[in-house]
ROVO-856562 format. One line per 5 residues: number of its first residue (from 1); their letters; for each residue x, y, z of N, C-alpha, C. Coordinates in pm, whole numbers. Last residue first. Example, Ala and Ser with C-alpha at 12.3 -4.5 7.8 and 13.67 -1.06 7.14 Angstrom:
BEGIN
2	SA	1285/-225/708/1367/-106/714/1290/3/787  1319/-569/780/1230/-450/780/1320/-330/780 .
END
This chain:
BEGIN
310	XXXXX	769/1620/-1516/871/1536/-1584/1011/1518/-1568  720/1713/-1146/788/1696/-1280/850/1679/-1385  425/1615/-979/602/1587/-986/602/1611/-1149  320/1781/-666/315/1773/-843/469/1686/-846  179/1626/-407/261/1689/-459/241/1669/-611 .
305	XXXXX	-181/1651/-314/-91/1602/-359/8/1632/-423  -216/1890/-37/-247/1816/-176/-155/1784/-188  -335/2055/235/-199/1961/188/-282/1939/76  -456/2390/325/-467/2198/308/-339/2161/237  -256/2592/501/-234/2566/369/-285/2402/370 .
300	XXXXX	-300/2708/806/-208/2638/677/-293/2631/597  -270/2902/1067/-335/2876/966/-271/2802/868  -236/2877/1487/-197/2863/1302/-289/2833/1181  -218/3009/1759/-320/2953/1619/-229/2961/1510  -17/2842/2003/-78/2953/1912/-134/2884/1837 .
295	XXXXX	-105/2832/2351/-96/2738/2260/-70/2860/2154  58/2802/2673/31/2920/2586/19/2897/2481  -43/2740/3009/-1/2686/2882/-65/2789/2751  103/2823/3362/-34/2833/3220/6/2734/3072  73/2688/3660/147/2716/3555/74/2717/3467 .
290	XXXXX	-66/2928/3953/-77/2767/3898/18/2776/3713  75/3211/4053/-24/3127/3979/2/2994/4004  302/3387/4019/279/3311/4150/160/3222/4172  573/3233/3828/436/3326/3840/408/3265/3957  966/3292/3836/815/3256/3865/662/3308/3862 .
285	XXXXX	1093/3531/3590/1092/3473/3736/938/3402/3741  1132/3397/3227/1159/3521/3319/1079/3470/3464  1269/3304/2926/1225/3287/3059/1240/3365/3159  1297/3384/2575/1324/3399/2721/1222/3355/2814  1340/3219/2281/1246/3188/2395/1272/3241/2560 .
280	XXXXX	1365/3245/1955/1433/3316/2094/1326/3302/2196  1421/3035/1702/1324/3109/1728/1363/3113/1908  1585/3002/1383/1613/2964/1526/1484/3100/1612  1482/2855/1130/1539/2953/1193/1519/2938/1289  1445/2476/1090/1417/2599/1081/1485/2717/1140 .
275	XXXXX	1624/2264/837/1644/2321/1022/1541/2404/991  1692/1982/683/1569/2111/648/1596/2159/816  1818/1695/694/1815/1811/580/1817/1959/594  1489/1550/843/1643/1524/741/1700/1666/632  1373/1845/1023/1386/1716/959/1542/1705/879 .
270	XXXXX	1312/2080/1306/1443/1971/1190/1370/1850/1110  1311/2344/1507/1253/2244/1461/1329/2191/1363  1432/2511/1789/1457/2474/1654/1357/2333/1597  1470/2748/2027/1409/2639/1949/1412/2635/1807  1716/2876/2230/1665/2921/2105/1588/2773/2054 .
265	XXXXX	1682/3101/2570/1687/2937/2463/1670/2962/2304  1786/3312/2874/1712/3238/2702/1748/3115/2618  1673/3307/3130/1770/3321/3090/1702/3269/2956  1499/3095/3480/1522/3266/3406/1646/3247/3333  1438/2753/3446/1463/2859/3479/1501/2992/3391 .
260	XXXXX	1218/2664/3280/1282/2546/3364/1359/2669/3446  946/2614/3121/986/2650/3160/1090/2677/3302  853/2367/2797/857/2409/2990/945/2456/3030  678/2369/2555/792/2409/2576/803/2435/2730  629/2094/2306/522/2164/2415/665/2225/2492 .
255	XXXXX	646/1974/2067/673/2101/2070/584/2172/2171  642/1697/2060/490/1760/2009/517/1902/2013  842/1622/2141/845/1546/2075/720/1616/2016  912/1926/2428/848/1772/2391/857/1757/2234  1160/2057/2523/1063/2067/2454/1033/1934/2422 .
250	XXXXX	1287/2284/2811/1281/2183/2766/1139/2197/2669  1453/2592/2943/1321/2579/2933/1371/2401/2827  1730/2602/3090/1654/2728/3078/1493/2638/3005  1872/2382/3033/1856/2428/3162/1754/2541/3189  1869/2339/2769/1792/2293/2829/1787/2355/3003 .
245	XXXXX	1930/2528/2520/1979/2514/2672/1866/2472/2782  1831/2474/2232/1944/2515/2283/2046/2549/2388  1556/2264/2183/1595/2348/2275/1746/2357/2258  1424/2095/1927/1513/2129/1985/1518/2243/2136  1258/1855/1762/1224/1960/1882/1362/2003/1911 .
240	XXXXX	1166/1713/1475/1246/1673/1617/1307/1845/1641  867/1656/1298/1009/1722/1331/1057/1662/1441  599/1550/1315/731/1472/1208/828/1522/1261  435/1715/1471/445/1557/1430/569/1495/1368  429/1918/1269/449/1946/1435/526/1817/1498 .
235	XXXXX	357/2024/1057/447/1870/1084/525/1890/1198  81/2168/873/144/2155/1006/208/1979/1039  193/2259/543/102/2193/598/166/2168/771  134/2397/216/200/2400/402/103/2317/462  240/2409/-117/164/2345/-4/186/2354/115 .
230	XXXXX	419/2446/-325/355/2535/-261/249/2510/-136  535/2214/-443/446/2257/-494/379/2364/-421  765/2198/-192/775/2242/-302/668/2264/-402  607/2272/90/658/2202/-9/714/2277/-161  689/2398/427/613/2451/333/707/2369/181 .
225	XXXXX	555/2349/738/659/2291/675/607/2334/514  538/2439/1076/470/2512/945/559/2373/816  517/2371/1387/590/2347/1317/512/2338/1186  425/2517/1689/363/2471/1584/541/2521/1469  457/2545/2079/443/2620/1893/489/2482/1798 .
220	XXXXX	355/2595/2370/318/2509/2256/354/2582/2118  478/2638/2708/467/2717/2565/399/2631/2428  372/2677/3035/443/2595/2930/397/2683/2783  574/2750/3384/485/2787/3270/510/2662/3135  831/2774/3499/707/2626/3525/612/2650/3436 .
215	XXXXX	897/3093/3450/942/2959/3508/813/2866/3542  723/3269/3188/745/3251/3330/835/3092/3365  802/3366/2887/751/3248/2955/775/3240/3075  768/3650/2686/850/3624/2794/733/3492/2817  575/3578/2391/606/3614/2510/711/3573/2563 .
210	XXXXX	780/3492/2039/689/3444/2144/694/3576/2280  808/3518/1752/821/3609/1856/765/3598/2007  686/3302/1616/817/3354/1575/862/3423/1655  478/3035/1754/498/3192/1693/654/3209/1724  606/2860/1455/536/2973/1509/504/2952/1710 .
205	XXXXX	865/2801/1239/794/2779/1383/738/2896/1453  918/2659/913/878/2792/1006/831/2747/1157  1076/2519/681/1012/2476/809/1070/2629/896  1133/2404/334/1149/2494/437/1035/2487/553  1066/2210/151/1200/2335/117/1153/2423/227 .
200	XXXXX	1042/1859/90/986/1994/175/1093/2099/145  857/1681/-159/993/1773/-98/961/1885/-11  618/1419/-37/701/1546/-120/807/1606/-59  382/1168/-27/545/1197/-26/580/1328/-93  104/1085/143/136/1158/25/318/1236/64 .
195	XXXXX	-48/822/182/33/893/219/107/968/170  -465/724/319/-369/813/149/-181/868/240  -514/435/425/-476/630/502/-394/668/341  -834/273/345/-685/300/342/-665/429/386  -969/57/636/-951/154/533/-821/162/539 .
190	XXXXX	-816/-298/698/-831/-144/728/-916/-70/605  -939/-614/633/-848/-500/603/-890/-378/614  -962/-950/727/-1038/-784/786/-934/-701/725  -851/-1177/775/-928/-1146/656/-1013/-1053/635  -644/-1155/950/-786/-1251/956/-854/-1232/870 .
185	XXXXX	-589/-867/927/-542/-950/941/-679/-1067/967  -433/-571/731/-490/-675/737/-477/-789/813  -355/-248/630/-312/-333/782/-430/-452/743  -225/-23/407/-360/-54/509/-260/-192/525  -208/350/232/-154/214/339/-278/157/382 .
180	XXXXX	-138/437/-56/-219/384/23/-161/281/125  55/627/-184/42/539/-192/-80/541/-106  206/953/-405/121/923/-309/70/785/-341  523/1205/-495/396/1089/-483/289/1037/-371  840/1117/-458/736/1193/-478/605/1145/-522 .
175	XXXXX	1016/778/-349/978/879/-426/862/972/-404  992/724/-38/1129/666/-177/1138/746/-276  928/697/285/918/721/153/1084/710/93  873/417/469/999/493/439/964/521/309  696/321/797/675/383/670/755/422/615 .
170	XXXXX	656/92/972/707/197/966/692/229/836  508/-128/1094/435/-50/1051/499/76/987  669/-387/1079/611/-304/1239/565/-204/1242  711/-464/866/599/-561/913/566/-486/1071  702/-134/670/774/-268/738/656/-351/806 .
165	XXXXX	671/-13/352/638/8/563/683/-161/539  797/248/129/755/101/153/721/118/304  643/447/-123/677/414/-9/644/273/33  686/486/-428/703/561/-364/712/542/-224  678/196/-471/797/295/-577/807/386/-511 .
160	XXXXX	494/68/-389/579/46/-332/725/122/-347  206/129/-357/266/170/-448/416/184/-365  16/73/-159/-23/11/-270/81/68/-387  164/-141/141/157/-25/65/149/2/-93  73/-301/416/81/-299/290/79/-140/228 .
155	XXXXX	93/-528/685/112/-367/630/138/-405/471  -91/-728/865/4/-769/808/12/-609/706  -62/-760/1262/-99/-749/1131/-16/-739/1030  86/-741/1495/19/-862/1442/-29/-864/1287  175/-480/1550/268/-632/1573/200/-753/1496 .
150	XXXXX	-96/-334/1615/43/-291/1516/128/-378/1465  -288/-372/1751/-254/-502/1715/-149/-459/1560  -438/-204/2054/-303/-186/1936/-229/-374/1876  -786/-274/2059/-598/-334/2080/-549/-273/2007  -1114/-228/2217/-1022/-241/2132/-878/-295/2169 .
145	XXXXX	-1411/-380/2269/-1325/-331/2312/-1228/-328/2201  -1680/-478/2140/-1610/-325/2140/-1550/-272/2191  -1709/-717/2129/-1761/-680/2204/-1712/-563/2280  -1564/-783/1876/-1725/-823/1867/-1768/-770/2020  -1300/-515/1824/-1334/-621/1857/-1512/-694/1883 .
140	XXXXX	-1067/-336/1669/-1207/-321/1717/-1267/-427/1732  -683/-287/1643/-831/-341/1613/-960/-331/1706  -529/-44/1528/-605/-49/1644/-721/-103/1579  -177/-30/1402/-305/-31/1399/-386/-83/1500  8/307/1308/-64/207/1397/-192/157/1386 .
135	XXXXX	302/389/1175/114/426/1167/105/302/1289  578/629/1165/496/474/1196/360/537/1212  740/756/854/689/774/930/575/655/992  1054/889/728/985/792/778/891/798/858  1233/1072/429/1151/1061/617/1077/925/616 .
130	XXXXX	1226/1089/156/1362/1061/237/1362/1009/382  1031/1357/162/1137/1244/90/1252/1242/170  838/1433/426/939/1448/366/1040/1331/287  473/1334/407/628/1341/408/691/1349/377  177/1550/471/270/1492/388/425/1447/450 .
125	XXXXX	-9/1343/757/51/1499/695/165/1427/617  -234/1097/736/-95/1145/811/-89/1328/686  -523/984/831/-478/1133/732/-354/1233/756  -490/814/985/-586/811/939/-565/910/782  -173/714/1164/-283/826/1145/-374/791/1004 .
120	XXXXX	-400/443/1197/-374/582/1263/-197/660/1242  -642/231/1094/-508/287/1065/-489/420/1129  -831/-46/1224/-815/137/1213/-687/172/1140  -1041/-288/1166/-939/-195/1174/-899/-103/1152  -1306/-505/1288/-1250/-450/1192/-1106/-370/1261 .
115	XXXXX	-1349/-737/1459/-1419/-680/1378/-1411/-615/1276  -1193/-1034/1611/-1191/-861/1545/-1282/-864/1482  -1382/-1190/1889/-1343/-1197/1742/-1344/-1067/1713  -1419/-1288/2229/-1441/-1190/2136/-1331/-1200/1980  -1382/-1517/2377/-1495/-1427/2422/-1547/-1273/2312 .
110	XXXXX	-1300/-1796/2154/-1299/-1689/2233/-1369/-1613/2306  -1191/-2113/2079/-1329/-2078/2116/-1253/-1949/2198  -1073/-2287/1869/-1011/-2205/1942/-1181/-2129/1973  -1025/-2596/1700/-1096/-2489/1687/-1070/-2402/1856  -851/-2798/1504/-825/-2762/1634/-946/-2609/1586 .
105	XXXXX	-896/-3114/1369/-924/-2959/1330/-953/-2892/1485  -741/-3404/1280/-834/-3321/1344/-798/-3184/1374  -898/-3611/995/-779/-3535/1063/-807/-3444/1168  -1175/-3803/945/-1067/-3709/908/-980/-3665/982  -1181/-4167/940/-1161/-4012/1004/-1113/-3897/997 .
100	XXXXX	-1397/-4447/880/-1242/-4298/816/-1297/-4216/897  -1586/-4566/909/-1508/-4618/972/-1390/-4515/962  -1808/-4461/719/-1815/-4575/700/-1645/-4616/731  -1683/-4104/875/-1797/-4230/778/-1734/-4321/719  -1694/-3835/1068/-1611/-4023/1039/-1724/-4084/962 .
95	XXXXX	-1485/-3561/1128/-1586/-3629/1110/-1549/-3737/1030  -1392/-3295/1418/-1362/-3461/1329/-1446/-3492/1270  -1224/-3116/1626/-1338/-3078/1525/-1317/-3218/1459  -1147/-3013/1956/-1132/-3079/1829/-1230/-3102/1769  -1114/-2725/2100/-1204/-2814/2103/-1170/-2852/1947 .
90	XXXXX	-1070/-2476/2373/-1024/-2553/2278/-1093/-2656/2271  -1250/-2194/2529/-1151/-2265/2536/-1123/-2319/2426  -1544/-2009/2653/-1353/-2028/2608/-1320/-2162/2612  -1863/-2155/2568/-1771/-2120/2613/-1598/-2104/2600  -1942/-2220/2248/-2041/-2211/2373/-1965/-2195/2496 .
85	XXXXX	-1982/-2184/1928/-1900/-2115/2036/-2008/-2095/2173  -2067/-2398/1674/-2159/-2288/1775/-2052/-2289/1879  -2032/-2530/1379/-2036/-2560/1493/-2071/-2395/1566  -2241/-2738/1122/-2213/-2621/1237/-2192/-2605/1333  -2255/-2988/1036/-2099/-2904/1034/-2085/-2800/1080 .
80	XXXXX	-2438/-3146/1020/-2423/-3057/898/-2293/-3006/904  -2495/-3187/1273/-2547/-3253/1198/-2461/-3254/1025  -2314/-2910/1463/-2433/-2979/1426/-2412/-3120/1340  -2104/-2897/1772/-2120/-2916/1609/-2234/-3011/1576  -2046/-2711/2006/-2115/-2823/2000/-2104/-2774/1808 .
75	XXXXX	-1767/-2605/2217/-1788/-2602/2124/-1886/-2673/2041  -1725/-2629/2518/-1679/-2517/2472/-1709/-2502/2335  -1848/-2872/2631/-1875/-2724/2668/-1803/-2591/2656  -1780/-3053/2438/-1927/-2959/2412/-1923/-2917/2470  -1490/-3106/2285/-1510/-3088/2435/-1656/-3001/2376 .
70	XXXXX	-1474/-3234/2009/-1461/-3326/2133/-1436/-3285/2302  -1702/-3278/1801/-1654/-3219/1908/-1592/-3280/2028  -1791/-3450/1518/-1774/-3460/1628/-1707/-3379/1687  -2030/-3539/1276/-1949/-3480/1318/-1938/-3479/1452  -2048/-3784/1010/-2048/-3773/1167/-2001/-3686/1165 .
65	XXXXX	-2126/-3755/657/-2059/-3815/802/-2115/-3762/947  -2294/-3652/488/-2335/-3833/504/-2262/-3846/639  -2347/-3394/481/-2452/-3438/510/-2424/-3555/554  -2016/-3361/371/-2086/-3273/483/-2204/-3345/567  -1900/-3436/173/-2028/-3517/212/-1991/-3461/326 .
60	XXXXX	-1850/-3347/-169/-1900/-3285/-67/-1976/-3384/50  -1574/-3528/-346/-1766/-3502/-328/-1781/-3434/-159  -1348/-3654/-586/-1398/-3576/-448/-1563/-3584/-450  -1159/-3875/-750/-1302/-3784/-744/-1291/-3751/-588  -1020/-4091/-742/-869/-3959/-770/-1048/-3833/-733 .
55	XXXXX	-1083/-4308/-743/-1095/-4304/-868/-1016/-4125/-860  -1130/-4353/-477/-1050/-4423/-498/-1037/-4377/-643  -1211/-4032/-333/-1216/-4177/-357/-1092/-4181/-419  -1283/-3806/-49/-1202/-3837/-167/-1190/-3999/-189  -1494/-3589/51/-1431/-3721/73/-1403/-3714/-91 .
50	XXXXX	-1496/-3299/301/-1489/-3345/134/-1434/-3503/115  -1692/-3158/490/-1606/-3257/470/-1652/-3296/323  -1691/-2811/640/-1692/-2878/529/-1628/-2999/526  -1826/-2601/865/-1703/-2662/856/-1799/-2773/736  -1870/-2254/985/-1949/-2367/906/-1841/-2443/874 .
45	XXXXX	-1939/-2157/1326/-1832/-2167/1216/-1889/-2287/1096  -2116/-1868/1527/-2075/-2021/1435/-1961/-2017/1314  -2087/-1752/1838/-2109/-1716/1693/-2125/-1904/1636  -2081/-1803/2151/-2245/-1740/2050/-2229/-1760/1890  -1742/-1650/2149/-1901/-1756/2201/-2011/-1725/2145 .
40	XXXXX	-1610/-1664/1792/-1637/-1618/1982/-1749/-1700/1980  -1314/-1814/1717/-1456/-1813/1706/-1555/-1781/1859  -1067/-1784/1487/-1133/-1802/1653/-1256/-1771/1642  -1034/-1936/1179/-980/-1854/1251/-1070/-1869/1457  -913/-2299/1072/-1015/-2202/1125/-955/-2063/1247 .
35	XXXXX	-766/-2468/923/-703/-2356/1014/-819/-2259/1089  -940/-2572/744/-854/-2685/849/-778/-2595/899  -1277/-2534/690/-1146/-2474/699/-1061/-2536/805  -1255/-2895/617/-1243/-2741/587/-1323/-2679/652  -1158/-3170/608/-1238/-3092/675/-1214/-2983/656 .
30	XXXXX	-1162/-3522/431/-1059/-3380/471/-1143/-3270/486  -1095/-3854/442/-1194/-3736/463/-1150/-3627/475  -1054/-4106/152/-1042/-4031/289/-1098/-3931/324  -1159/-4301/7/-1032/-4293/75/-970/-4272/190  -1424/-4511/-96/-1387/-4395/-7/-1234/-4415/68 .
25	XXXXX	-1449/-4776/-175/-1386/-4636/-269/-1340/-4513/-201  -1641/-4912/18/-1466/-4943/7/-1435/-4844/-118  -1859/-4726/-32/-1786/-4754/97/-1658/-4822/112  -1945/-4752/-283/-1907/-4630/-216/-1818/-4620/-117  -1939/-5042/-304/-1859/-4966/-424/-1835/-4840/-339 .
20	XXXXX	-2211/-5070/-179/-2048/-5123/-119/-1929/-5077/-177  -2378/-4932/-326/-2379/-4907/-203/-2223/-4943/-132  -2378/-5121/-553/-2348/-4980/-552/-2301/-4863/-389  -2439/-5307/-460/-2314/-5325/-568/-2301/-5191/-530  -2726/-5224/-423/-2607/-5299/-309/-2522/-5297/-347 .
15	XXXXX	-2784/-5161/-679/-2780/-5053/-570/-2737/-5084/-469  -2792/-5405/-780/-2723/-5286/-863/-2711/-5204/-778  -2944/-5604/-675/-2839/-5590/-716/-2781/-5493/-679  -3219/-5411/-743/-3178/-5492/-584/-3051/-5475/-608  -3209/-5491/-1006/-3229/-5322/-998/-3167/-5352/-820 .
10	XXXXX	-3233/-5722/-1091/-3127/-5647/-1109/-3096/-5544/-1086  -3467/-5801/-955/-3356/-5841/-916/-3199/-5771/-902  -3612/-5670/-1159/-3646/-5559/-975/-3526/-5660/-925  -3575/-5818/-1395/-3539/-5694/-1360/-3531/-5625/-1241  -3702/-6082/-1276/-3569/-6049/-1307/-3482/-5919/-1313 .
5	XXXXX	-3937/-6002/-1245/-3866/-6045/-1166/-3750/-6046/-1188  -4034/-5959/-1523/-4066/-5836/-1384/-3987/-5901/-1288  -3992/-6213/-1647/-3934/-6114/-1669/-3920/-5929/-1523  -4195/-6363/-1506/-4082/-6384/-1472/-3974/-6221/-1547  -4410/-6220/-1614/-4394/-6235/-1470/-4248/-6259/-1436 .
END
């Protein structure tokens, strides 16, 4: 009898000893994720408190503390650490046991969180060594609107030997070859756009023989660019446009050609290096129409990857 008593004494004891041992051991509290990204309305964020003792040990006590919000009509946190996006705005995140507080965790309540990301161009046309070329990226958002968030993200290129991009997306090949680009941010990364670097040895502009172009009329020709592994591919896109007398007809950045008054021009397409032959554009008197636009067809050559040799 007395023995049974002594023991359920020591067992009493031992778990008050134990109980107070927890509570002056406990150091401190630290809340994860202590940067939390934004969190739209409706969604949740799961938040973690780790307490740290006196013996240098950690332990998950999510379950034992308090959690606290400190505006609920923008953010309510469960029991557990879930918190729930219940209108815009800002809202401190805390939790407190046996008198400690953790630090406090700024949570950002939105109407919409990215979803994912685009890279554009998607399937740039090869570039000329030596050329540069900007991509953009366009995030997609939880309630499917989109952004050019080009500025914000973070660019990567998986083979830096052949091309590097900048933090504003620009692209500068280096060597022959082909890398991968992609755009990450919040922990969402693009597909990748394959960008394939080669030597170009010559740039055709079609059509070569164009019609007479009426005044106000417009013209569209196509820039051919043909590689050194034999590849063509249209870099309508990449060149820079010339006109030889602008007074007589002007050309867009896309090689769209307007007809400005009667007399001739010669267009030229260019990269670093590489001109094409000069292609003869007369203009002749007004139509008495509405102004036309005169596109041509071109055929190329898919692009592949350049060869490089030894």
């Amino acid at each position: 009898m007395h023995l049974f008593f002594v023991v359920g004494l020591l067992v009493v004891s031992t778990s008050f000893m134990s109980g107070c041992s927890s509570k002056s051991n406990l150091l401190s509290i630290a809340v994860t994720p202590s940067s939390p990204h934004d969190l739209a309305v409706s969604s949740t964020q799961q938040f973690t408190a780790i307490g740290t003792y006196a013996n240098s040990s950690t332990a998950d006590i999510s379950s034992q503390v308090t959690w606290l919000s400190s505006d609920t009509t923008v953010a309510t946190i469960s029991s557990v650490g879930l918190a729930t996006g219940v209108a815009v705005g800002n809202t401190n995140i805390t939790a407190t046991l046996f008198g400690l507080t953790s630090a406090t965790i700024r949570l950002p309540v939105v109407k919409s969180t990215l979803s994912s990301i685009a890279v554009q161009p998607a399937n740039p046309e090869n570039l000329q060594l030596g050329s540069s070329l900007q991509f953009t990226a366009i995030g997609t958002y939880s309630d499917n609107s989109t952004k050019d968030i080009t500025s914000q993200v973070t660019w990567t290129s998986s083979d830096t030997t052949i091309a590097t991009i900048s933090s504003a997306g620009l692209a500068s090949s280096l060597a022959v070859g082909s890398t991968n680009i992609t755009a990450d941010l919040s922990d969402i990364t693009s597909p990748p756009a394959m960008l394939l670097v080669a030597i170009l040895s010559s740039i055709a502009v079609t059509p070569s023989s164009p019609d007479n172009l009426a005044v106000n009329s417009k013209q569209h020709f196509i820039a051919l660019g043909t590689y050194a592994d034999g590849s063509i591919a249209d870099i309508s896109s990449l060149v820079t446009w010339t006109s030889s007398d602008t007074t007589v007809a002007t050309i867009s950045s896309v090689g769209l050609v307007t007809g400005i008054a009667k007399g001739n021009t010669n267009i030229t397409a260019a990269m670093p290096g590489i001109t094409s032959p000069p292609v003869t554009l007369s203009v002749g008197a007004s139509t008495p129409t509405s102004s036309t636009t005169t596109t041509p067809t071109a055929t190329t050559t898919p692009s592949t990857a350049p060869t490089t040799t030894p």
